[in-house]
N, CA, C and O atoms as a MOPAC input file, in Angstrom:
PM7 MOZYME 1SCF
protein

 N     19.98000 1    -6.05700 1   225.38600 1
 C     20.90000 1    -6.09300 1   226.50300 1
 C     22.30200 1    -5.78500 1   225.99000 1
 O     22.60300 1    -6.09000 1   224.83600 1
 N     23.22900 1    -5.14900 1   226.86600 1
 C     24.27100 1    -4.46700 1   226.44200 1
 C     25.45600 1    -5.53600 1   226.71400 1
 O     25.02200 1    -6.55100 1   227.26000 1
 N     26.68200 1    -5.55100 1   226.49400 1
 C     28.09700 1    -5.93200 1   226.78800 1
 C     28.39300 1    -6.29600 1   228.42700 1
 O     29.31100 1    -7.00300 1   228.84400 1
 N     27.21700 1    -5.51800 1   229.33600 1
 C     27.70200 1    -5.24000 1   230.30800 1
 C     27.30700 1    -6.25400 1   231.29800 1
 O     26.08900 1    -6.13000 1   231.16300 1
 N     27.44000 1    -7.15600 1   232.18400 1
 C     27.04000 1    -8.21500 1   232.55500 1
 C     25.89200 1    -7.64100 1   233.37900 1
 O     24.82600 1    -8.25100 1   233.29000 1
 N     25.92900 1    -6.71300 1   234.05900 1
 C     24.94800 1    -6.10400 1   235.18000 1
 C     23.83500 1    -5.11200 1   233.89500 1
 O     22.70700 1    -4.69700 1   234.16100 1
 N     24.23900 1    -5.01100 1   233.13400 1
 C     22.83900 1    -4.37200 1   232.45900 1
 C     21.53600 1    -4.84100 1   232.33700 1
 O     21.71000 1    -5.67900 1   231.45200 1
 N     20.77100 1    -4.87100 1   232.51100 1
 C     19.40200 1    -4.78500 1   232.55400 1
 C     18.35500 1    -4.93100 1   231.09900 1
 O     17.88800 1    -5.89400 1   230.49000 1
 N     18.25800 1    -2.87300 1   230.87000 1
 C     17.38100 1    -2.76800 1   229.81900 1
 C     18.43800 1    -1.20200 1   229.27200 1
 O     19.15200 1    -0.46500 1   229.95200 1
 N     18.21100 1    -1.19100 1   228.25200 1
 C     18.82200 1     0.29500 1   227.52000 1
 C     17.71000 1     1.04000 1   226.76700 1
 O     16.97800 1     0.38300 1   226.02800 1
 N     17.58700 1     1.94100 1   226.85800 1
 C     16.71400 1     2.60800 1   226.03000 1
 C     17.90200 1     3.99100 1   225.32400 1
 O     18.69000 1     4.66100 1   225.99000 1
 N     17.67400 1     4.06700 1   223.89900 1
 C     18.44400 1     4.93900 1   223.31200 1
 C     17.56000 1     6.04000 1   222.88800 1
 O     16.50600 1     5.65400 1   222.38200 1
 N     17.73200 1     7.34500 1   222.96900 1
 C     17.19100 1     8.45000 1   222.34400 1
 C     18.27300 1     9.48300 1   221.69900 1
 O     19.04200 1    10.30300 1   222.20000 1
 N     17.99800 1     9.09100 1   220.40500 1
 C     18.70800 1    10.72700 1   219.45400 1
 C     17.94900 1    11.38400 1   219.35100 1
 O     16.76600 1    11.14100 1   219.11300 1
 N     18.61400 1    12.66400 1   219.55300 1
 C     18.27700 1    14.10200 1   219.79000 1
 C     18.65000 1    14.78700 1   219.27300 1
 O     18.86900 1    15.74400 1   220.01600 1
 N     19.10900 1    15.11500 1   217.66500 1
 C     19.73400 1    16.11800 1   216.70000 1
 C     21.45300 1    15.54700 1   216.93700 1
 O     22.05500 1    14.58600 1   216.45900 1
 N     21.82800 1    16.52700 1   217.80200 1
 C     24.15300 1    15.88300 1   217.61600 1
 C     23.94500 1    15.57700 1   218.86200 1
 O     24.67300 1    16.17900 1   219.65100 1
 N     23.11900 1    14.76800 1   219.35500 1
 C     23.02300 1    14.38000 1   220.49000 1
 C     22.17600 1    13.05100 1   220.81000 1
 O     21.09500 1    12.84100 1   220.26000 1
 N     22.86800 1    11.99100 1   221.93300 1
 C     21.77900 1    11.08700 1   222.15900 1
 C     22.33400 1    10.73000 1   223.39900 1
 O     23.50000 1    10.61600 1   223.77900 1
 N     20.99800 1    10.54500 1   224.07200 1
 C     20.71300 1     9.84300 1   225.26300 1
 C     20.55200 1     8.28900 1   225.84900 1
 O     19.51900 1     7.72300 1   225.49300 1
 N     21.37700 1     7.60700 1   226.63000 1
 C     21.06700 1     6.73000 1   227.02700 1
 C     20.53000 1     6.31800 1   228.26000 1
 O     20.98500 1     6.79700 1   229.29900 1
 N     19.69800 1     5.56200 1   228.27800 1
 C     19.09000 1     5.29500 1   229.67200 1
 C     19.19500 1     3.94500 1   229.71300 1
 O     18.71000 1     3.05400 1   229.01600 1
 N     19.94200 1     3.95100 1   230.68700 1
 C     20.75700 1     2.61500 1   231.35400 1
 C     20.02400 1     1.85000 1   232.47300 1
 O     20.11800 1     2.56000 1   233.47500 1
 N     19.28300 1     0.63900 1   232.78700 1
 C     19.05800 1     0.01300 1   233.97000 1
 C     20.43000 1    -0.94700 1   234.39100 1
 O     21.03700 1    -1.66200 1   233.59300 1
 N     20.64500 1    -0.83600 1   235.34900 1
 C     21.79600 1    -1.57100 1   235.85900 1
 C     21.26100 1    -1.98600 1   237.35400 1
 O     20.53200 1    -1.46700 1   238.20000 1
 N     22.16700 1    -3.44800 1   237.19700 1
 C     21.68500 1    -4.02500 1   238.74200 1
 C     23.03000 1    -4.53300 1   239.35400 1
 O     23.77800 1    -5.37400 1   238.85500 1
 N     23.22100 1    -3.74800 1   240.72300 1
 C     24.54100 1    -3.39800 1   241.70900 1
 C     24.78700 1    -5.54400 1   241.87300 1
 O     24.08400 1    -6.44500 1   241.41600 1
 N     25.85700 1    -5.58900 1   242.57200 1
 C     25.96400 1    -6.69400 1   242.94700 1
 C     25.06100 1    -7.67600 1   243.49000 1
 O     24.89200 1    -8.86300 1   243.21000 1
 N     24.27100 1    -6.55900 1   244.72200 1
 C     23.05600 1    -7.15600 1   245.25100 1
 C     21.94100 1    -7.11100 1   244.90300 1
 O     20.92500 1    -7.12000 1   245.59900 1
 N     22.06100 1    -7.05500 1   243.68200 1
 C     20.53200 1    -6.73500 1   242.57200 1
 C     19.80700 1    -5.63400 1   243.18600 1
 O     18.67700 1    -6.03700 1   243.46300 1
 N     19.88600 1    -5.03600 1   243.34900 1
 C     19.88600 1    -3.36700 1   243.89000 1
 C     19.44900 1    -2.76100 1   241.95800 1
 O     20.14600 1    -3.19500 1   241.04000 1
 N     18.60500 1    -2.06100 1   241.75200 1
 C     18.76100 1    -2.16000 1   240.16800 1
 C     18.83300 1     0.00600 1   240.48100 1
 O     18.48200 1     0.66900 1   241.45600 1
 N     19.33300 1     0.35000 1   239.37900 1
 C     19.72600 1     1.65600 1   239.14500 1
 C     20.25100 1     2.13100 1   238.23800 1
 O     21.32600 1     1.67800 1   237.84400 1
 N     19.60600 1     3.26000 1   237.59800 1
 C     19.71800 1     3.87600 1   236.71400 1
 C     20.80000 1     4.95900 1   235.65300 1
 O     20.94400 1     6.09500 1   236.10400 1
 N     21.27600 1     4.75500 1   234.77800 1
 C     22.36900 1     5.71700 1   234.29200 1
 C     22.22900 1     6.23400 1   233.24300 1
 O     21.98100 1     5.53700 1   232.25900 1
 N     22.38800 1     8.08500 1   233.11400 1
 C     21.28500 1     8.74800 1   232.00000 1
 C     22.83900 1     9.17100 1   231.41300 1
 O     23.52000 1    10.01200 1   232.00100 1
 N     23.29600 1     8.48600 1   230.19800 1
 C     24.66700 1     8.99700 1   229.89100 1
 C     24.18300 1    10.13300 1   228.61500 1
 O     23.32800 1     9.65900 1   227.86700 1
 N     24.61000 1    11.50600 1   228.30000 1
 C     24.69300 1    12.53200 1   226.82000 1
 C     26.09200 1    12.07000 1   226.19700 1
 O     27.15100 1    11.84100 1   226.78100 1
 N     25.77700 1    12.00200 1   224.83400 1
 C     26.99500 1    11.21300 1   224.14200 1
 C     27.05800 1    12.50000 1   223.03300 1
 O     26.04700 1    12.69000 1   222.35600 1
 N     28.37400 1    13.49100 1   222.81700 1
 C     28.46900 1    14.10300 1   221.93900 1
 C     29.34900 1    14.18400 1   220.65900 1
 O     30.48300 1    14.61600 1   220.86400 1
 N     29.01600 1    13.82400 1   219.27000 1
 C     30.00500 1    13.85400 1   218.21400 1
 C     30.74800 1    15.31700 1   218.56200 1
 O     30.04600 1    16.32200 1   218.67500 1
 N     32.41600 1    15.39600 1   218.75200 1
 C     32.73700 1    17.01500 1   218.62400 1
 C     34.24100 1    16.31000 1   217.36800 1
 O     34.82900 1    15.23200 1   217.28400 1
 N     34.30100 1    17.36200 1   216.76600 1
 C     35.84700 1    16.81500 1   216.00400 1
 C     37.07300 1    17.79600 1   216.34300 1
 O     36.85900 1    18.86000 1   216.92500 1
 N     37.79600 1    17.57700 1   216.12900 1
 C     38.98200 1    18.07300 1   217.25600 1
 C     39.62500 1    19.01300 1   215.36100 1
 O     39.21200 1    18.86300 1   214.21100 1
 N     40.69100 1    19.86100 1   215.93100 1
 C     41.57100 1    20.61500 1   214.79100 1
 C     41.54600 1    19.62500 1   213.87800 1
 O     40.49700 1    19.62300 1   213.23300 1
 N     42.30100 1    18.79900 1   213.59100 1
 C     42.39400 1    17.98700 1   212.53500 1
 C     40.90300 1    17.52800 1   212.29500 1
 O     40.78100 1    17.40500 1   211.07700 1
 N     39.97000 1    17.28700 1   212.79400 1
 C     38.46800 1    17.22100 1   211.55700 1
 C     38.57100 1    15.59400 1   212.26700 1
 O     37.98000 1    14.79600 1   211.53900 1
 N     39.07100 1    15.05300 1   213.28500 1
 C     38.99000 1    13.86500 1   213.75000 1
 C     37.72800 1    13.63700 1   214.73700 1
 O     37.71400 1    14.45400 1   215.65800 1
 N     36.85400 1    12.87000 1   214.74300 1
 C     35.91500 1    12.86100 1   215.88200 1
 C     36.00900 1    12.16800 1   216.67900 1
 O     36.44600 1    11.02300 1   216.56600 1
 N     35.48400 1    12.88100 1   218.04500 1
 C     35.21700 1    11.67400 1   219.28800 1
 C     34.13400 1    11.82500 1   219.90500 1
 O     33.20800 1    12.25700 1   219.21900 1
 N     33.90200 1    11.59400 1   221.09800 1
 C     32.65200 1    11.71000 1   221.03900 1
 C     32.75600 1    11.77500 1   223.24300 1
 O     33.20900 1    10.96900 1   224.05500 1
 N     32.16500 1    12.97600 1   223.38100 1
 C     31.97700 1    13.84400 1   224.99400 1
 C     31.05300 1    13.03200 1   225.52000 1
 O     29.88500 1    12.88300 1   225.16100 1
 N     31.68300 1    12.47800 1   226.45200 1
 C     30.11900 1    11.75200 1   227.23600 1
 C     30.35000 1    12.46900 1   228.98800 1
 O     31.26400 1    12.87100 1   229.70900 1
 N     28.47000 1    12.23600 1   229.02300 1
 C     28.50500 1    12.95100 1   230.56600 1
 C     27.84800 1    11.76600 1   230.90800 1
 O     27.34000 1    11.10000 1   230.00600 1
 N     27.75300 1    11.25500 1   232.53500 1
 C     27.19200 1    10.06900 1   232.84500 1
 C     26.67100 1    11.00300 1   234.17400 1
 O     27.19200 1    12.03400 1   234.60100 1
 N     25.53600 1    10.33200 1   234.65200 1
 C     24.69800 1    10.37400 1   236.13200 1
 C     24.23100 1     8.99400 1   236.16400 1
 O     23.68900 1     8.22300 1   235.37300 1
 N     24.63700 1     8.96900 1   237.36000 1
 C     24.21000 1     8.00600 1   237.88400 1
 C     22.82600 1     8.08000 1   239.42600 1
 O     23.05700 1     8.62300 1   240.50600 1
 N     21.69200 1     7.48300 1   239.10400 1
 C     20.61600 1     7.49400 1   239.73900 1
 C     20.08000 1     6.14500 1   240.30400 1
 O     19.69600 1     5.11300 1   239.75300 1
 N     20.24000 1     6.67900 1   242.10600 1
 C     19.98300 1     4.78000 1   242.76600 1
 C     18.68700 1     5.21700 1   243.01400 1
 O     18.24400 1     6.35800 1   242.87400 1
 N     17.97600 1     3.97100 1   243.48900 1
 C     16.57400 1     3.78300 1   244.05900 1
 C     16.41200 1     4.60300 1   245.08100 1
 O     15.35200 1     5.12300 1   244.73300 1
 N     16.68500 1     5.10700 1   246.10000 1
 C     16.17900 1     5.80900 1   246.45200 1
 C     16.50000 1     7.00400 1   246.15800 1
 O     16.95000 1     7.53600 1   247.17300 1
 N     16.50000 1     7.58600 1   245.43300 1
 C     16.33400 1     8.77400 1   244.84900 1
 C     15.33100 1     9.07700 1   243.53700 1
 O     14.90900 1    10.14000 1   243.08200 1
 N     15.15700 1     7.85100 1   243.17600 1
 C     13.91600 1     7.74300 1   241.58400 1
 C     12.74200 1     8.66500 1   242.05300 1
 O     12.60900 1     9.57500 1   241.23500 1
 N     11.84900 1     8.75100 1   243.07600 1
 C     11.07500 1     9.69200 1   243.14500 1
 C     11.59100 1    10.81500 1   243.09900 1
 O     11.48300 1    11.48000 1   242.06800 1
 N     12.35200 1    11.35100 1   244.32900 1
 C     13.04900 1    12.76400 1   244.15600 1
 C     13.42700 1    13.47300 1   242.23900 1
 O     13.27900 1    14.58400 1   241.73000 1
 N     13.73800 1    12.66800 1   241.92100 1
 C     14.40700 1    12.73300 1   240.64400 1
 C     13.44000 1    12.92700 1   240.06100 1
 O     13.30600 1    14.07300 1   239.63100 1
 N     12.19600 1    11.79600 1   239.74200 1
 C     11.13600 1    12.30600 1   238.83300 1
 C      9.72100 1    13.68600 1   239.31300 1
 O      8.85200 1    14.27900 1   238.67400 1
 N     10.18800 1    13.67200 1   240.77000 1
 C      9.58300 1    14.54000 1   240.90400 1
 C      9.89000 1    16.09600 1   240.76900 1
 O      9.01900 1    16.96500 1   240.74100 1
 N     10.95600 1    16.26400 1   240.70700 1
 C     12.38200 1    17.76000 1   240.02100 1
 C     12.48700 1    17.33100 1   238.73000 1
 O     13.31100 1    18.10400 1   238.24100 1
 N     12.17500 1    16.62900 1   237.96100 1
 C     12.32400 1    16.67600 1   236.51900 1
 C     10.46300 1    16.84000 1   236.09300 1
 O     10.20400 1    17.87000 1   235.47100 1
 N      9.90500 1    16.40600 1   236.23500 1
 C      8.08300 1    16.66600 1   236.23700 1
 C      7.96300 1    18.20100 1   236.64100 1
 O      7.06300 1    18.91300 1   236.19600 1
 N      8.90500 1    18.63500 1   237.48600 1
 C      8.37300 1    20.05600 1   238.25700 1
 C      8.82900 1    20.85700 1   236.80100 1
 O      8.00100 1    21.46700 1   236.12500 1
 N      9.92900 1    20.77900 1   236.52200 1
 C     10.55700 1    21.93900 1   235.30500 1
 C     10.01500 1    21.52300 1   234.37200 1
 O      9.64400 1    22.43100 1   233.62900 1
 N      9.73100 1    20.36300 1   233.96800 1
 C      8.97100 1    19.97700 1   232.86200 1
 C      7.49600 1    20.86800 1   232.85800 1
 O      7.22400 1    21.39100 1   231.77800 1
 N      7.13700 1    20.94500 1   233.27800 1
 C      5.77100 1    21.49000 1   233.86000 1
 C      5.42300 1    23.00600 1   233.95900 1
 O      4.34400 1    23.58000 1   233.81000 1
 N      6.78700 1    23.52300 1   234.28500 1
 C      7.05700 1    24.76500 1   234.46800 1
 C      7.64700 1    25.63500 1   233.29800 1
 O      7.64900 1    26.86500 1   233.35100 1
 N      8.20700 1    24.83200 1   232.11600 1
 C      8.62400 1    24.98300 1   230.70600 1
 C      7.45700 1    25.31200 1   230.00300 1
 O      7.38200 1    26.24100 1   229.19900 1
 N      6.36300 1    24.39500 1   230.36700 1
 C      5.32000 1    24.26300 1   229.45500 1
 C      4.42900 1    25.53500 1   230.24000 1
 O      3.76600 1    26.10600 1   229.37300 1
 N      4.23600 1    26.07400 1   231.42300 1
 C      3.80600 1    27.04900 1   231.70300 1
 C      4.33800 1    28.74300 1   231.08300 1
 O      3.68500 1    29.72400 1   230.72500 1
 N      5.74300 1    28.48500 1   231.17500 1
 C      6.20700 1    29.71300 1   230.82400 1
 C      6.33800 1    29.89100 1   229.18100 1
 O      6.72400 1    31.01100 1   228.84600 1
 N      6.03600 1    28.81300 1   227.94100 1
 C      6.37900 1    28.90800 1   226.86000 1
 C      4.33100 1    29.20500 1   225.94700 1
 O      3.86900 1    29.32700 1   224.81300 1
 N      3.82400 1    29.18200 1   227.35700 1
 C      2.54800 1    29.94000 1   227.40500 1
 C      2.06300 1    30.79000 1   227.69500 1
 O      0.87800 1    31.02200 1   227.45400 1
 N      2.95000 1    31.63600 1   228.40200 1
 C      2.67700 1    32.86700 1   228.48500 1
 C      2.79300 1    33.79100 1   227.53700 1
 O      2.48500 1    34.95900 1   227.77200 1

């Protein structure tokens, strides 16, 4: 569990200069929902690093929609890298 009082569960995935977090979070009204943040090392002129984050945020009703457009390209990757 994270810092965050409403956090839930975290799941972390590195991915080469890249990692993924998957965030459960629960709204005031325990409403629980999801946040897929990309976290990027970049270093600036001086050779200093920071680090690019992108956040989405994903509520309950949208979790099907969502896994069902991410299953579709998923699916469709694996079709076309077979041809």
């Amino acid at each position: 569990m994270g810092n965050d009082q409403n956090e839930i569960y975290s799941k972390v995935v590195r991915a080469g200069k890249r990692t993924y977090f998957f965030d459960i979070k629960a709204t005031k009204g325990n409403d629980l929902y999801l946040t897929l943040t990309e976290s990027k090392k970049t270093y600036n002129e001086d050779g200093e690093s920071s680090f690019q984050k992108h956040k989405i945020f994903l509520y309950k009703e949208d979790f099907e929609k969502f896994k069902d457009g991410l299953d579709d390209v998923l699916q469709k990757i694996e079709e076309l890298k077979n041809q």
